[in-house]
DODREN-636083 format. One line per 3 residues: number of its first residue (from 1); their letters; for each residue x, y, z of C-alpha. Coordinates in nm, 3 decimals. Each point is the difference from the previous one (the first is absolute). Layout:
# residues N
NUM> a> X,Y,Z; ...
***
This chain:
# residues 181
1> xxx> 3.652,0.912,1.088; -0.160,0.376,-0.024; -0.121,0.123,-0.340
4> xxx> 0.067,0.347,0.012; -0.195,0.185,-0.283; 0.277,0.274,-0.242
7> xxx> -0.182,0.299,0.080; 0.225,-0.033,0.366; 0.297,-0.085,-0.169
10> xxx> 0.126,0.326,0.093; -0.020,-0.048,0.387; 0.262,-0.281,0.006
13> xxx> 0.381,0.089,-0.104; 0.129,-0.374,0.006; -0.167,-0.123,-0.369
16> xxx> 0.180,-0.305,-0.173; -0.111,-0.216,-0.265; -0.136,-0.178,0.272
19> xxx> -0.202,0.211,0.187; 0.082,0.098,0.423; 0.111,-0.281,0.214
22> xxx> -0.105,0.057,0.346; -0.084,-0.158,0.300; -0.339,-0.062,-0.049
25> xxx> 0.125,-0.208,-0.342; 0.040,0.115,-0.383; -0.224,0.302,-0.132
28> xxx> -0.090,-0.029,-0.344; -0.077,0.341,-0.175; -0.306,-0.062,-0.283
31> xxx> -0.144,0.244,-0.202; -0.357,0.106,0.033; -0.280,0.060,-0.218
34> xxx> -0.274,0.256,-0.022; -0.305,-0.242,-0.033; -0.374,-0.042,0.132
37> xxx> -0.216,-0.236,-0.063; -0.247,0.031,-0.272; -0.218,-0.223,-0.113
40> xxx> -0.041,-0.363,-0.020; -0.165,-0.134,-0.366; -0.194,-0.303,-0.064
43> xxx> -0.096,-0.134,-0.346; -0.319,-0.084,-0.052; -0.234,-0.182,-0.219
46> xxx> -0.283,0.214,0.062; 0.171,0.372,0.135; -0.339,0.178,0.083
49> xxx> -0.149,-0.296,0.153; 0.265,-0.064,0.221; 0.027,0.384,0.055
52> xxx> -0.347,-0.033,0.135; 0.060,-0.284,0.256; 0.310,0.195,0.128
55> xxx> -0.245,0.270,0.034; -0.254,-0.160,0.125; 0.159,-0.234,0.259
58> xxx> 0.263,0.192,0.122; -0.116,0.394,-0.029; 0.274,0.055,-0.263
61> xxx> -0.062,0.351,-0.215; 0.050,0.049,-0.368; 0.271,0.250,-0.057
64> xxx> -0.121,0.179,-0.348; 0.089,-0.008,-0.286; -0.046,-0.373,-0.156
67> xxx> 0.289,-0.048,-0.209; -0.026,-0.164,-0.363; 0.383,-0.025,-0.114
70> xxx> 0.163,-0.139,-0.266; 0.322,0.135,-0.222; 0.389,-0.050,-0.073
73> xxx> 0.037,0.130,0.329; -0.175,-0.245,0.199; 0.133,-0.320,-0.188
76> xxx> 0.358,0.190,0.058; -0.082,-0.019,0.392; -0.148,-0.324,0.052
79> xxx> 0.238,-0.165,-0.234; -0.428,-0.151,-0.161; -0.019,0.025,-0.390
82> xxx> -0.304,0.171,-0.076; -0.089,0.076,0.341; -0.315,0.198,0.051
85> xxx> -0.228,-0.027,0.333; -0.285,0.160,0.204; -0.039,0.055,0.376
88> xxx> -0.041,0.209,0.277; 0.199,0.069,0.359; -0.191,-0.066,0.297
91> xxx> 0.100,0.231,0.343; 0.082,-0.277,0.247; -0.198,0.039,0.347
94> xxx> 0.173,0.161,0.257; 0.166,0.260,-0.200; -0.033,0.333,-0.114
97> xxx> -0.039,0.158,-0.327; 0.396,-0.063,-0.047; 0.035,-0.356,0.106
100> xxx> 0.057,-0.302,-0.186; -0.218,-0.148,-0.261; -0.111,-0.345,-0.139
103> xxx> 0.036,0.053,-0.349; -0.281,-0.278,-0.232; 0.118,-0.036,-0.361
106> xxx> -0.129,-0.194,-0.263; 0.244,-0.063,-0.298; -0.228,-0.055,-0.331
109> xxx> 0.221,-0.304,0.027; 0.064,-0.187,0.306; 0.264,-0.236,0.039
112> xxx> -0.170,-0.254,0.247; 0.109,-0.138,0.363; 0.029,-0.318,0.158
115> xxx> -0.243,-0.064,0.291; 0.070,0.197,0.323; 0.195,-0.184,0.273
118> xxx> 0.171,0.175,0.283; 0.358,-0.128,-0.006; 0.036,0.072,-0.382
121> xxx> 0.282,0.220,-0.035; -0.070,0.378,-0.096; -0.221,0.270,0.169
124> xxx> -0.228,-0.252,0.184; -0.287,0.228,0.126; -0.156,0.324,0.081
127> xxx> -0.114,0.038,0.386; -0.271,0.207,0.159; -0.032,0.088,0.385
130> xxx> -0.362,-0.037,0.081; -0.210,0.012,0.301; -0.157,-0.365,0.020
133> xxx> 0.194,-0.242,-0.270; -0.318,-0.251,-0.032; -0.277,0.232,-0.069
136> xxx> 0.287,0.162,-0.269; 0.041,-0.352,-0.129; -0.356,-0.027,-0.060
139> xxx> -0.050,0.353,-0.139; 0.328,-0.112,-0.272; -0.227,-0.353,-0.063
142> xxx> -0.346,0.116,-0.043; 0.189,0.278,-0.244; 0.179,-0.304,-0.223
145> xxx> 0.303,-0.010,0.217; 0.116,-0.392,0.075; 0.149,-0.181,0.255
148> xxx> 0.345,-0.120,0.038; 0.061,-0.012,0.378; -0.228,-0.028,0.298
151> xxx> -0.009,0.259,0.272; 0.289,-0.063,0.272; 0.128,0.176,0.307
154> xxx> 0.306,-0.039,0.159; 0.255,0.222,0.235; 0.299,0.115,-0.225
157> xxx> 0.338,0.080,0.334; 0.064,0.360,0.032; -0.318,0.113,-0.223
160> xxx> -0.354,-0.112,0.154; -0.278,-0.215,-0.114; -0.041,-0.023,-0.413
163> xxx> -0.329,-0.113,-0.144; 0.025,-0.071,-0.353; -0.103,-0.123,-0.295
166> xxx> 0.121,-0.069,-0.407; -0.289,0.054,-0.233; -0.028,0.070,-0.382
169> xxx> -0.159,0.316,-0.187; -0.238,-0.124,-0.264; 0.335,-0.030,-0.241
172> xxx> 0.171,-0.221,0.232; 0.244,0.256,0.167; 0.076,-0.084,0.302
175> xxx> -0.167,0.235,0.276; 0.132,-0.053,0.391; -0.238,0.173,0.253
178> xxx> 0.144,0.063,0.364; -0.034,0.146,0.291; 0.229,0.033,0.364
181> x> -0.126,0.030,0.340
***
């Protein structure tokens, strides 16, 4: 099957309900969205102290200003009554002034978490490309970080040779560092 995105619906003349039937098998026409990828948020315990470890392990860069919100608006949107929180977006490395941030929010209530595991369902972890993953590992521990997996290598078919490891930021969110050769 081909997914064929609406914006060329025009350049085929044989529509149905069920899309084109060719020889190369059924083509499905799917509408597409206007999206890019944002930011990725992480509730914290501590949001400044966290901030800091980003920053300091990883080379992140506060993106000004801090944000203190609260209002009717804000419980409206993340469905939290009484919702008020601090925080700040960190640039991710690698990126310009536009790219993606990790956003570090406190609520001035916290609803807590079970204990990090990698298989639990949900966003599992945030990963970092680095030059050498055990001197990284040891940079996240000696900055509160803890340790989940131990370093590994292996060859992943078609890709090259992953070197990787699961850690945990000083709040327990899981951290994978990598690198490819």
């Amino acid at each position: 099957m081909f997914i064929i995105p609406m914006r060329y619906m025009a350049s085929f003349a044989n529509l149905g309900p069920y899309g084109i039937v060719g020889a190369a098998g059924r083509i499905t026409l799917v509408e597409e969205m206007k999206a890019r990828y944002k930011h990725t948020n992480i509730i914290a315990r501590d949001w400044n102290a966290l901030a800091v470890f980003y920053e300091k392990v990883f080379g992140c860069v506060r993106v000004p200003p801090e944000r203190h919100l609260f209002g009717e608006w804000l419980e409206k949107g993340t469905g939290v009554p009484g919702a008020r929180f601090s925080g700040v977006h960190l640039r991710l490395p690698g990126y310009g002034d536009g790219g993606p941030t990790l956003e570090i929010y406190q609520y001035s209530e916290n609803a807590p978490k079970p204990p990090p595991m990698a298989n639990r369902e949900g966003f599992g972890h945030i990963a970092f490309e680095v030059e050498d993953v055990a001197d990284t590992a040891a940079l996240v521990l000696r900055h509160g970080g803890g340790k989940i997996g131990e370093v590994t290598r292996s060859v992943v078919e078609g890709v090259g040779i992953l070197t990787f490891v699961y850690l945990a930021d000083p709040e327990g969110n899981i951290i994978e560092l990598q690198t490819w050769s």
